[in-house]
N, C-alpha and C positions, 0 to 999 in steps of 0.2 A: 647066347641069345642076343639078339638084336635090343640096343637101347630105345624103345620105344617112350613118349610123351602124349598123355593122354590130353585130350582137351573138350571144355565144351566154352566155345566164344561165346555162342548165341544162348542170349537170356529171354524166355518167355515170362516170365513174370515182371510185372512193374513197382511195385512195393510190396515189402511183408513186413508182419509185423508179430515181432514175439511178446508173449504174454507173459512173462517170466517171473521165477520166483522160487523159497525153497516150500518144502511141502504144508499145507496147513496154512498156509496164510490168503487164502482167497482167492484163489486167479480163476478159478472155475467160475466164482461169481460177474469179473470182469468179463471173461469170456464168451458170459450169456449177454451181456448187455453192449456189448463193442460192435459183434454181426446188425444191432438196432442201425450202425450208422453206415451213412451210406459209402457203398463200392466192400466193405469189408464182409468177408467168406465168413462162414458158420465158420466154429470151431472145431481144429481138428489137430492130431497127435502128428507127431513121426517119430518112433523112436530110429531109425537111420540115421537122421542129421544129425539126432543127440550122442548116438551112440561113435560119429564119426568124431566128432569134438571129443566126444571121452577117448578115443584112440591116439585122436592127434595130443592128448595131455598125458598120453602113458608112451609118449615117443613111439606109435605100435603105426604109425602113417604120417607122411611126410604132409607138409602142409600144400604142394599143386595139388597132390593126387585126391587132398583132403575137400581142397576150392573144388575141384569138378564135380569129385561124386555128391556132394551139398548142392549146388546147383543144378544138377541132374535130376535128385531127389525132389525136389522142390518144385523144377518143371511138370516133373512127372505127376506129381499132387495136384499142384493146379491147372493142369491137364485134361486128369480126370475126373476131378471135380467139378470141371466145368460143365460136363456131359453128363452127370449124377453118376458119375462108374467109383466104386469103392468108396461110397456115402454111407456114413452108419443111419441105418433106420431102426434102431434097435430103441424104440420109446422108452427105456428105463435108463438108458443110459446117456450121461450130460453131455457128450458131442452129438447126442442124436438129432436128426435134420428136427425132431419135434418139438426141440428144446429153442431151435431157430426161429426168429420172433415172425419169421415167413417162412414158414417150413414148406407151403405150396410153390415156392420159387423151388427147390430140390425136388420135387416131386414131377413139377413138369419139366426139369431137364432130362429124365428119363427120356422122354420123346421127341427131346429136343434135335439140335444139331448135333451129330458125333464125329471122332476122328478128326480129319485135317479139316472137314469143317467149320470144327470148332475152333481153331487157330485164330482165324482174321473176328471173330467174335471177341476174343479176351483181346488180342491187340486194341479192341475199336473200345470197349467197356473198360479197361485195365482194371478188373479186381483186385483187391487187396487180399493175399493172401493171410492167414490169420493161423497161427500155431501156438496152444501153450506149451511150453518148455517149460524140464524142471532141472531151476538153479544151472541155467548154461550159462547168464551175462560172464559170471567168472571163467566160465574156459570160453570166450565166445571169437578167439583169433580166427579161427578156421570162417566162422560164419562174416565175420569182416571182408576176411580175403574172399569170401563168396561172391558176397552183394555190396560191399561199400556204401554207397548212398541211396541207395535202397531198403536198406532194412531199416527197422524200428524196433527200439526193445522196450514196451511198458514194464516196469521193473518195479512190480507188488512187493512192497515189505511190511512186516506187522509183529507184534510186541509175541517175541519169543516164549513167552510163556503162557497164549492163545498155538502156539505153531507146535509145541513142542512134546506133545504127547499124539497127534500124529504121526510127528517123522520117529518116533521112541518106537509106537505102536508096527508103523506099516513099513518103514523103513531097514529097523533099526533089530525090530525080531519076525514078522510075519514073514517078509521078503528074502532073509537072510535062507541063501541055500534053498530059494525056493525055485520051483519049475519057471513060476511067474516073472520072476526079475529078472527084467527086460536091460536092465543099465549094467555097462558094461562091468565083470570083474576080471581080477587077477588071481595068483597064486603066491601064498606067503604060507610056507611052513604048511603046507598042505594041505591050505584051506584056502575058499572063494571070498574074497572081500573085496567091496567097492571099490571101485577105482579113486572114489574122493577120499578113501582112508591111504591114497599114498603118502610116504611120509610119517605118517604115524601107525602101522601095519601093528607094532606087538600091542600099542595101547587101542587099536578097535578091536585085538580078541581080547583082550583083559577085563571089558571095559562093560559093564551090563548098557542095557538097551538107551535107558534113559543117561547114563552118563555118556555114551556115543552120539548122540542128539546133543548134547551138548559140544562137544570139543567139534560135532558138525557145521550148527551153526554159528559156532567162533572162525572157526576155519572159512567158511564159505563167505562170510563178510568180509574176512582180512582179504581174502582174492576180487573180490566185488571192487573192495578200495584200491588195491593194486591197480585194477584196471583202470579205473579212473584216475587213479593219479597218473597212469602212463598214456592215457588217449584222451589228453585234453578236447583234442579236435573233432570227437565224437560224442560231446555233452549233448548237444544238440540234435542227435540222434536216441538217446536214453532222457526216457519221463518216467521219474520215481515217483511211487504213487502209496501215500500210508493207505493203508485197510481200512484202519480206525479212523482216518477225518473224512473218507470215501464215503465209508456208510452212514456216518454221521452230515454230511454235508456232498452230495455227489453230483449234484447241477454245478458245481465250481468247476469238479474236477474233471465230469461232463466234457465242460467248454474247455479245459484244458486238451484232453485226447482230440477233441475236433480240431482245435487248432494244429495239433503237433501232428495229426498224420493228414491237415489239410483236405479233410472228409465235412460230408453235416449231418448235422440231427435228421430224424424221421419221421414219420406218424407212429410208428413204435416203438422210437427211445423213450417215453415215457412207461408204456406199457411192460414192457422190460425191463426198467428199473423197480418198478412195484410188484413184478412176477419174483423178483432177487430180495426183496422186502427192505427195499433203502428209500429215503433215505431210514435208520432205525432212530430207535430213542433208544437203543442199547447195544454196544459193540456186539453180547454174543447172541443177538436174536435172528439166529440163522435161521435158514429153512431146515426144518427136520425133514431129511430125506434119509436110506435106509444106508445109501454110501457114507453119508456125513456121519452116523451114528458108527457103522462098522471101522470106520476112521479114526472115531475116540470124540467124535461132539456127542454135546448133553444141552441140553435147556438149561438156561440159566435159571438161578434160584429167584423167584420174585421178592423177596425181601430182601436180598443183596441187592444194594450199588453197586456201579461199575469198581470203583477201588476195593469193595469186597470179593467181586468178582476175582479181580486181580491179585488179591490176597490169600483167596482160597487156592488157587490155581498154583500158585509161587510154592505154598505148606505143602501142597500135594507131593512136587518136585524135589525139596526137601528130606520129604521120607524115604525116596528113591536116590538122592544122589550119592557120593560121599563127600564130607567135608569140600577138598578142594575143590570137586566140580561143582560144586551147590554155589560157590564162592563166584566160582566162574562164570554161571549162570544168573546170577544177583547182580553182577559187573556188565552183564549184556543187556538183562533188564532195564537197570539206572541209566544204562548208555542209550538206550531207547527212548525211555520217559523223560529225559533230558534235551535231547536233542530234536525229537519227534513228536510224541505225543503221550500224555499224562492226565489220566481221570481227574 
């Protein structure tokens, strides 16, 4: 057969920007309140482009054919996005256009302009395309080679033991062999395991749910720092963003994401922020919604402080780990509270 070379030169989108992060640490909150600023799209998923970066880290796609089809994928979204075509209206769920602090803007692209139409409109507007991703900054070469100075990665992190009976919960046993899990696996000893367990394959079947959350998010930091320390020249392209001084103080960090993706505020950044319940007087006074709860969030106890909080959460961990992953996990904590942030 003929060596063929796939290509797509032509880029329709003019900035994107990923929402990134590992599971539980809040991005869905950022997510609601980012589409407030201006030129930036509601939020919305792909698992395509996540799942082509997980192929290009399991060597299973070469890095062009990686760069087109991400590109492709990406046009294609904001495509038909622009025309309302494949817009979640489904009002329960957190991408839905109802969660969008203008949700009449989706509703009248239905009758809007479509097709090639719609072309010379996004060229003239240049939307911000807006996607959360989960925990790609670490495999994120393919999406470099994609869009280069183009993309944007807000890169949510927050105290491991707020994150970590999520990814235990919906990761770690819910997901495991299930129809639902959408992120790529392999085969070891003839079983389906994630692809972020390469590397350590007999210790994620060994391993119960809550000690694979851990060695998870050990592993996913160390490749985070990887990458920064090998792509000096795209600091300026990634805004780390803690959870906890966010919801604690978010008009800072506000003015910060306007500046980095050179957007502005709106008449409903504010509304949007209080629809999310920030800024709090308490890191875990989430919204109770039925997702958040099915997830593993609970209300906080009213008589615990935030360091109680933090204390209870840690004992919970404890009962579940062994020994040495309890240890491991106490070392991620400290390395957090140290450097980040500390009740």
């Amino acid at each position: 057969m003929k060596k063929v070379n796939i290509e797509r030169n032509e880029l329709l989108l003019d900035q994107l920007v990923l929402v990134d992060g590992l599971p539980g640490n809040g991005k869905t909150l950022f997510s609601s309140i980012i589409p407030s600023l201006s030129k930036i799209e509601l939020l919305s998923y792909s698992d395509q482009i996540e799942a082509i970066c997980e192929y290009f880290f399991l060597g299973k796609i070469k890095l062009k054919e990686a760069t087109t089809l991400i590109r492709m994928f990406a046009d294609l979204k904001l495509y038909n996005q622009s025309m309302g075509r494949n817009v979640n209206f489904r009002k329960k769920d957190l991408s839905s256009v109802y969660n969008y602090p203008n949700s009449k803007e989706y509703e009248n692209r239905l009758n809007g302009p479509g097709d090639e139409n719609i072309i010379p409109i996004i060229k003239k507007n240049k939307p911000v395309l807006h996607l959360a991703t989960h925990n790609k900054l670490g495999y994120s070469k393919p999406l470099w080679s994609a869009f280069e100075e183009k993309l944007f990665f807000l890169e949510i992190i927050r105290h491991p033991a707020y994150m970590i009976t999520q990814i235990s919960k919906v990761l770690m046993e819910d997901l495991v062999e299930n129809v639902r899990n959408w992120s790529t696996q392999f085969s070891y000893k003839n079983k389906a395991i994630p692809y972020f367990a390469m590397g350590w394959e007999a210790d994620f079947l060994n391993l119960n749910p809550t000690e694979r959350s851990i060695r998870f998010i050990n592993d996913y930091i160390d490749k985070v720092k990887k990458f920064k320390s090998d792509n000096h020249q795209r600091s300026n392209q990634v805004l780390t963003i803690p959870f906890e001084l966010f919801v604690l103080e978010p008009k800072r960090y506000v003015k910060k994401i306007i500046k980095f993706l050179n957007v502005k505020a709106t008449k409903l950044t504010n509304s949007a922020m209080l629809k999310q319940n920030v800024p709090r007087n308490k890191i875990a006074d989430g919204i109770d919604l039925e997702i958040y709860r099915r997830c593993g969030w609970k209300k906080p106890i009213d008589k615990l402080d935030e360091s109680d909080e933090l204390d209870l959460r840690k004992k919970n961990i404890q009962e579940l780990a062994s020994k040495k992953h309890y240890e491991l996990f106490n070392y991620l904590c400290e390395s957090y509270e140290k450097e980040i942030w500390s009740p």
